[in-house]
Structure formats: structure tokens, C-alpha cells
C-alpha positions in Angstrom: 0.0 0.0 0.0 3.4 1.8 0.0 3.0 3.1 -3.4 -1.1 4.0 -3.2 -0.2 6.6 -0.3 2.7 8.0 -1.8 0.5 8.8 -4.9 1.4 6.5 -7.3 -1.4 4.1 -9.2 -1.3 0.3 -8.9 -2.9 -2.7 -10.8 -3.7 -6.0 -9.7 -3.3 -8.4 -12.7 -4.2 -12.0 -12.1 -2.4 -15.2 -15.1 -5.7 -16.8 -14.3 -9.4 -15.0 -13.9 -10.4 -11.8 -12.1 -8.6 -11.0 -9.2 -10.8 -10.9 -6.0 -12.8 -13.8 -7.2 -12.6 -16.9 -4.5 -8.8 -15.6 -4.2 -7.7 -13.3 -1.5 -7.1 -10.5 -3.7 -10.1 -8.7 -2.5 -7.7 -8.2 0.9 -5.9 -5.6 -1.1 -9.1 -4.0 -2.1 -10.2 -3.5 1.1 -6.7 -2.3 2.7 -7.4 0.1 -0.5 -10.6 1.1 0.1 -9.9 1.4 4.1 -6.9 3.9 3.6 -8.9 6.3 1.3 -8.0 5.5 -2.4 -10.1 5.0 -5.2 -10.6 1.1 -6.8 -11.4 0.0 -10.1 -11.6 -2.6 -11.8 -11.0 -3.1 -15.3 -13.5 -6.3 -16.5 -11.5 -9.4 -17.5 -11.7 -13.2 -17.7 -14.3 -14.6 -15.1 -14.2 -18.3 -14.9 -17.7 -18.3 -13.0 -18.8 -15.8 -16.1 -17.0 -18.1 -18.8 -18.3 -21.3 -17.6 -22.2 -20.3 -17.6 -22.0 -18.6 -20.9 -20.7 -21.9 -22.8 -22.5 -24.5 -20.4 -25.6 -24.3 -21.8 -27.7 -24.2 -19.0 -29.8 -21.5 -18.0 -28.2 -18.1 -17.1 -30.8 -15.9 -15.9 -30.5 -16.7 -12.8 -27.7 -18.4 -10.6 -26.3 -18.4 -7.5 -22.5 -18.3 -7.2 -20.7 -20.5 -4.4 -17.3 -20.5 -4.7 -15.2 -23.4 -3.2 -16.8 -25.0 -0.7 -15.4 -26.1 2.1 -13.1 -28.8 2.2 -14.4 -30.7 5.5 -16.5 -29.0 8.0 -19.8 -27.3 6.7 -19.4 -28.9 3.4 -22.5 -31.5 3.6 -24.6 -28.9 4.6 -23.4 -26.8 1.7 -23.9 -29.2 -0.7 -27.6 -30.2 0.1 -27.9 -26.8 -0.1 -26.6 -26.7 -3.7 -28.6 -29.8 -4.5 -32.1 -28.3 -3.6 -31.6 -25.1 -5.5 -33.5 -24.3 -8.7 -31.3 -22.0 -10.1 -28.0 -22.4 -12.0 -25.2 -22.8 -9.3 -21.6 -22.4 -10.2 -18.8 -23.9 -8.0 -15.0 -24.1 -8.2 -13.4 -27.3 -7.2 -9.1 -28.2 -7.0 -8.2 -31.1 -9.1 -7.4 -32.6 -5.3 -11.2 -32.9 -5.1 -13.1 -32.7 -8.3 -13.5 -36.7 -8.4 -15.0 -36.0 -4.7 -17.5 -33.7 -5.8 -19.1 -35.1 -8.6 -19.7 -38.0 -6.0 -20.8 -36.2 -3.6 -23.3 -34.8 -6.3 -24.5 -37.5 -8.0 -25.6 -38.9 -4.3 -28.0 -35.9 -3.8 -29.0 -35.1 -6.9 -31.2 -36.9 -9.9 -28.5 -38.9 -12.1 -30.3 -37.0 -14.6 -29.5 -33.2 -13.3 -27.4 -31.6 -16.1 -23.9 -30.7 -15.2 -21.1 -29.0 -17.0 -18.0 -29.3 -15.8 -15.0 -26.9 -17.3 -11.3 -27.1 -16.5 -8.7 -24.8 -18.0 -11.3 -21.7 -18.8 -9.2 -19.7 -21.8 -6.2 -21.8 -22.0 -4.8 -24.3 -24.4 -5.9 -27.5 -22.8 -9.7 -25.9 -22.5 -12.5 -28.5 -22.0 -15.9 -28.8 -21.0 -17.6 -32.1 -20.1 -21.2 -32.0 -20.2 -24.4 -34.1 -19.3 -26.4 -35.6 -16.6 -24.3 -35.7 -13.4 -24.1 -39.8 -13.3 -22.7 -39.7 -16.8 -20.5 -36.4 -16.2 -19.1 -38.1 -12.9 -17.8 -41.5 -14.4 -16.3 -39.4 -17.5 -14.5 -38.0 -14.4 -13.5 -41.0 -12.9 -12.1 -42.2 -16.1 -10.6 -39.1 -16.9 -7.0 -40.0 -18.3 -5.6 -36.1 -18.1 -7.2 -34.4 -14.7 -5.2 -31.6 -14.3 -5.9 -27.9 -13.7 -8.8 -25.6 -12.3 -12.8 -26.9 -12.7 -15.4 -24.8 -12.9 -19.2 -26.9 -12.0 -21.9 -25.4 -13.6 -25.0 -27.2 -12.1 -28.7 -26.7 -13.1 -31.2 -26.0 -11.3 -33.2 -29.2 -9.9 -36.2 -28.6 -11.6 -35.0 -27.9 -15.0 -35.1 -30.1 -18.0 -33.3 -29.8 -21.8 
């Protein structure tokens, strides 16, 4: 914040989506906003944004939940996600996204549509979509898993 109270103008710049965005760049926001100076932001890549606009499934209205959490509050979370009916979007670590789908197909119909993206923008982009029983063994089988997901989940009362 050195440079914001001396006068000088700072960016954040992010390899990899908007900064702020289920990252803790929204910290240097706030220290920002607490000490007086002005923010902006200057729209970019969103992979919350970029996932919803190619999944497919319906994008007037969704509810955006992040990561979830990796052990404590993450059942109740996730029922939670499963009774919705809106769009949800979630981001998941490659650690985990095998766990998720799981944990998905258990609460939801196997018929509830899913995308899931990895590697939003880049060269190794992909976007597996269909009903979550189907989408979770493509998973499972998966022979490349690497990178950052994106789960765009539809609502549980909608049908293609």
C-alpha cells in the first residue's frame, strides 16, 4: 500500500481469472478502500462468467458459491446446492473434483445436467457436459485431470 499513499497508481493483474474472485485479492481492495483511495476494476476473464455462458444451461438466474469447504460445513453446503433451482456455479481443485461429482451424483437426480470446465481460456480448455451420473464417471475415467474446474449445475427442476 506503499506506493497507493505516496500517490502513485497500482494494478492487480491475475495469469488466471479476475482477481478478488474466490482468491484473496479482495484483501488488497479492502486495505485500498480502508486507507482512502479510489478502486477499479478493469472487466476481465471470469471463470464463473465463462463457464455459464458456454455450459448451456440457464443463465438468468444463478447463485455463485465458490469453493466449498473442504471438511467442516461442506454436507450442509452441498444439500444446499442440490435443492436449489437456479443455475449454481462452483469451483473445485483437481485434489477434489472426483469427490464432488460424488458427492453430487448422491444428492441429486442422475439426470440433473452438469457441465464441468477445466482450463477456462487456456490451451488444454475442455468442457464435459451431461447428466451428473454420466458427467461423474467421464471423471472417474478421466485420463488427463489436471488444472482448475469450474461446475456449472442446473437448477433441480429444470429439463433440456
Amino acid at each position: 500500500m506503499g506506493y497507493l499513499d505516496s500517490g502513485e497508481a497500482i494494478a492487480l493483474i491475475s495469469d488466471a481469472g479476475t482477481p478478488g474472485i474466490s482468491d484473496p485479492g479482495f484483501l488488497a481492495a479492502r486495505e485500498a478502500h480502508r486507507r482512502g483511495h479510489t478502486v477499479c476494476s478493469i472487466p476481465g476473464a471470469s471463470a464463473a462468467i465463462t463457464a455459464i455462458s458456454v455450459s448451456g444451461l440457464p443463465c438468468d438466474r444463478f447463485l455463485f458459491e465458490g469453493f466449498l469447504p473442504a471438511k467442516k460445513g461442506r454436507s450442509t453446503r452441498l444439500d444446499a446446492v442440490a435443492d436449489q433451482d437456479c443455475t449454481v456455479i462452483m469451483y473445485e481443485s483437481v485434489h477434489r473434483i472426483e469427490k464432488l461429482m460424488q458427492e453430487l451424483s448422491a444428492r441429486c437426480d442422475e439426470n440433473r445436467m452438469v457441465a464441468v470446465c477445466r482450463e477456462l481460456t487456456k490451451h488444454f480448455e475442455e468442457i464435459i457436459r451431461g447428466p451428473v451420473s454420466e458427467v461423474t464417471k467421464r471423471i472417474a475415467e478421466h485420463p488427463n485431470l489436471k488444472g482448475e474446474f469450474v461446475v456449472v449445475i442446473a437448477g433441480k427442476n429444470y429439463e433440456e
